[in-house]
N, C-alpha and C positions, 0 to 999 in steps of 0.2 A: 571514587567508586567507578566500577567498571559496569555501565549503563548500557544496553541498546532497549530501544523503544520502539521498533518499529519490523518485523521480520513474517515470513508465511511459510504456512506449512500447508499440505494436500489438501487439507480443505478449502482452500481456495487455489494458489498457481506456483505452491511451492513443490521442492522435490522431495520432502521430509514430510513422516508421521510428526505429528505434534508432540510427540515426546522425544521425538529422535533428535526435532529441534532445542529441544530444552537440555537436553543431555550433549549436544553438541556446544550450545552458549554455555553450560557449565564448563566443558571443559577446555573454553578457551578463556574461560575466566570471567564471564558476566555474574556480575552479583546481583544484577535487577532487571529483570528480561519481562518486554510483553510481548504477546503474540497477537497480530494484527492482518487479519486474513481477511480478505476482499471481500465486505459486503456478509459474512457470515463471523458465527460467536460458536460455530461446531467442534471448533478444536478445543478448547479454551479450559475444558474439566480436565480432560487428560494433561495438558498441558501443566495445568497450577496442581495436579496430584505429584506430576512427575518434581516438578521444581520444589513442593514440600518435600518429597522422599529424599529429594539433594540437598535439601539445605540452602535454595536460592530461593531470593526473592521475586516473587512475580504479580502481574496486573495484567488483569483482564483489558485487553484492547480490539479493533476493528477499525480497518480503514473501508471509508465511504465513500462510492463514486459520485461524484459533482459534476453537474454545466454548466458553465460557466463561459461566457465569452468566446461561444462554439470553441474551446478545449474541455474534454472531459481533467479537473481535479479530484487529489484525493484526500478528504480530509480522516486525519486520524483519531479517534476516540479512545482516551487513555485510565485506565481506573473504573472502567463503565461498571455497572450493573447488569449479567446478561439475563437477568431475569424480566426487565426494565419491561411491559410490556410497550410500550411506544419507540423504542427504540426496535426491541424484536417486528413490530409489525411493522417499520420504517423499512428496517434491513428486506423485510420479504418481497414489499413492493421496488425496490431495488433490483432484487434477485429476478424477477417474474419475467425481464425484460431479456435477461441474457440469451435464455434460450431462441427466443430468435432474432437477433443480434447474432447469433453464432451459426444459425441456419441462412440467412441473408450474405458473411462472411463466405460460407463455403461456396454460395449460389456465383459471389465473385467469382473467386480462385478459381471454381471447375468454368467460368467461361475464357480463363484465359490456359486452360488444357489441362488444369491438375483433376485429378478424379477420387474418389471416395474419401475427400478430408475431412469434411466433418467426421465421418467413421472415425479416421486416424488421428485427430483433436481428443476425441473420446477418449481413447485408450491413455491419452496421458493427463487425464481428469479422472481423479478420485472421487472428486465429487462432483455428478452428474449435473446436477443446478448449476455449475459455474464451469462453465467450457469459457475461456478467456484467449485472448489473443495470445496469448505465451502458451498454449495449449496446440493452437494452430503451426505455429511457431518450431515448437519441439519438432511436431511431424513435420515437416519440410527441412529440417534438420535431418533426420532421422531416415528421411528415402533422398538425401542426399541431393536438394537443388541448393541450400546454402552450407556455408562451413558452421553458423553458428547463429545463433538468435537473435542478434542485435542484425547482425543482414539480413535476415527476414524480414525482420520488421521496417528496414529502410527501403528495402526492394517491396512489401506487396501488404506490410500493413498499417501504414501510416494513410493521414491525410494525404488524398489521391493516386493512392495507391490500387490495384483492385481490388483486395480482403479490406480496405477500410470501406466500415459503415458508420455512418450517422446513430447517436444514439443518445435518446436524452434521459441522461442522470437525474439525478435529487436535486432539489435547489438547495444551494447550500444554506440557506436561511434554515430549512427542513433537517440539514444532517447536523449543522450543530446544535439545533435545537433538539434532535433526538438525545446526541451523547450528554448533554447538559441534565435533560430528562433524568437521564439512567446515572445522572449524579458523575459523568467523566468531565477531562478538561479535552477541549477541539484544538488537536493542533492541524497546521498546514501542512501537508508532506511534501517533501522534496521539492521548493515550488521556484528551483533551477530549470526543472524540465520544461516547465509551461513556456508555450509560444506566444508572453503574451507581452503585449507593449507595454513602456513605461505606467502609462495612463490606466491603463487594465490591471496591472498589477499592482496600483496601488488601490484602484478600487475593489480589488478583491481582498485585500486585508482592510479594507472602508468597512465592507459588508460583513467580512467575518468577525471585526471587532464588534461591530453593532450588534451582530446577532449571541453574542457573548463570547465568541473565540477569543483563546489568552495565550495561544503558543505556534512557535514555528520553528519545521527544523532546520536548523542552523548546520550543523554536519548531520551529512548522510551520504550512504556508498555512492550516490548518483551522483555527488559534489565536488566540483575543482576545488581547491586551496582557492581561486579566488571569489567563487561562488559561496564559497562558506563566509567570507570576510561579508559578502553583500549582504546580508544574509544577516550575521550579528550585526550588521549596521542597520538592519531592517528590525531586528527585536530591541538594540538598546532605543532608537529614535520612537518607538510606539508601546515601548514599555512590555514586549512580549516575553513569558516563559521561552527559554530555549531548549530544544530536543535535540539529541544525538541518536543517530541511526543508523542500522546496516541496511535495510531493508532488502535485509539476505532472502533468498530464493533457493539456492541448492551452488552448492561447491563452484561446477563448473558455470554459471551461469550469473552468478553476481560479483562486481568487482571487490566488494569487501564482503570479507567474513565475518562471523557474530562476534560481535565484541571488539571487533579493531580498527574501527572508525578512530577519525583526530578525537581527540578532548574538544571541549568546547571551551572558549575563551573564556579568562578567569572570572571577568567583570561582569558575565551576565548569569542570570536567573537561572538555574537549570529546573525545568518543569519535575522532574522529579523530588525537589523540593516539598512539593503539593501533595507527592504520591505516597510518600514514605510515613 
């Protein structure tokens, strides 16, 4: 089965309406799409109408920012309930902080001589509550100081960079206790990216096992071939469901497209196992 479990649309920092997304994974062949937007559940009707009218299966999801070992993680929420009211009030206290987080962000940038970005952040947020670093990103693309997003983000938005701010997420003890709430399973997303030591990374799946996490993604667009192998060796040694993912964003901007991530290896669990 042609699975992605992990992807965003405008409501939070992708370049797609949420049905354009849905309509896009159909027609590269996804037969089981969630849509997992930063911190918000606002796509997610349009979404599952558009995937009923196709004929694909779909699952309500949300990925939720975590702190964690001063790296913000993200964990995913698969199958949720978005009526859940503990997850909704979880995601809002979430959301509350963005805004200035995004105000603090532009306070950088303009002192190292860029001028009206937050403005220019805006206009490529759909939606207002979530101006995100890939939002800043675009603009600076866009009036031409980088070629492309990922040099943004190495030149002025990373740790010590000037647009990087300090910000403290959800304890993840909180986010996978929200998606469990709302009756989903907590996977780890992408958790190649994290800067974080041996030691750290194993105690971050210490805590998220404990707190009842049961999955991690094993492929996803962010992943080498050898990241993935680490990765299945990290779910078959602790018994985790395995996730595959694009955790597409829009055409030009993500390295894999919906749907075309690796398979994941024959011998492990695939979380949608559970979903289906």
């Amino acid at each position: 089965m042609n699975v992605d479990l992990h992807c965003h649309s405008t409501v939070s920092d992708g370049w797609l309406e949420p049905d354009a997304v849905v309509r896009r994974a159909h027609a590269n062949g996804v037969e089981l799409l969630a849509l997992t937007d930063h911190d918000e559940l606002g796509g997610i009707a349009l979404a599952r109408e558009t995937a009923t009218a196709l004929g694909m299966r779909f699952v309500a999801g949300v990925e939720i920012s975590v702190s964690f070992a001063g790296e913000t993680i993200h964990i995913v929420g698969l199958g949720v309930d978005v009526d859940a009211p503990g997850l909704r009030a979880g995601l809002e206290l979430v959301r509350s902080g963005r805004d200035l987080r995004a105000r603090k962000m532009a306070t950088g940038l303009e002192g190292i001589g860029f001028v009206n970005v937050l403005e220019g952040a805006r206009r490529f947020a759909r939606n207002p509550a979530l101006v995100s670093r890939a939002h800043f990103a675009r603009h600076l693309v866009a009036i031409g100081v980088m070629p492309d997003v990922k040099t943004v983000f190495d030149h002025y938005l990373v740790r010590g960079k000037p647009g990087f701010v300090e910000h403290e997420w959800a304890a993840l003890e909180d986010a996978v206790g929200w998606i469990r709430a709302a009756g989903g399973i907590a996977v780890v997303a992408h958790p190649a990216r994290y800067r974080l030591s041996s030691a750290n990374m194993d105690a971050l799946f210490d805590r998220f096992m404990a707190a009842g996490g049961e999955a991690v993604e094993v492929v996803s667009g962010a992943h080498t071939d050898d990241e993935m192998r680490r990765f299945a060796t990290v779910a078959r040694s602790r018994g985790l469901l395995a996730s595959r993912a694009s955790d597409f964003h829009g055409e030009n901007e993500s390295p894999v497209d919906l749907g075309r991530c690796n398979p994941l290896p024959s011998d492990l669990l695939p979380v949608w196992s559970r979903l289906l």
